[in-house]
C-alpha angles and dihedrals in degrees: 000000000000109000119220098256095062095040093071095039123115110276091222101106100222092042117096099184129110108269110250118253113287097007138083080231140076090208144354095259091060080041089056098032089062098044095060085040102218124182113253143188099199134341130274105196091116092219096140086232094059108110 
């Protein structure tokens, strides 16, 4: 069961922040940054809430 935290996170997998209204992502760096599917340590969108 997704909880509802989670459901509204960032779909980026590094990102810890909540996903913007309308979209999987909380930005379009996390959204870019998926697409081209790099392989990260750790997320550099800059939001205080990214993990």
């Amino acid at each position: 069961m997704v909880n509802e935290e989670n459901k509204n996170k960032c779909a980026r997998e590094t990102c810890g922040c909540p996903a913007a209204k309308d979209s999987k992502y909380c930005g379009e760096e996390c959204e870019d940054a998926a697409k081209v599917r790099m392989m990260e340590i750790g997320c550099t969108c800059h939001h205080p809430e990214s993990g």
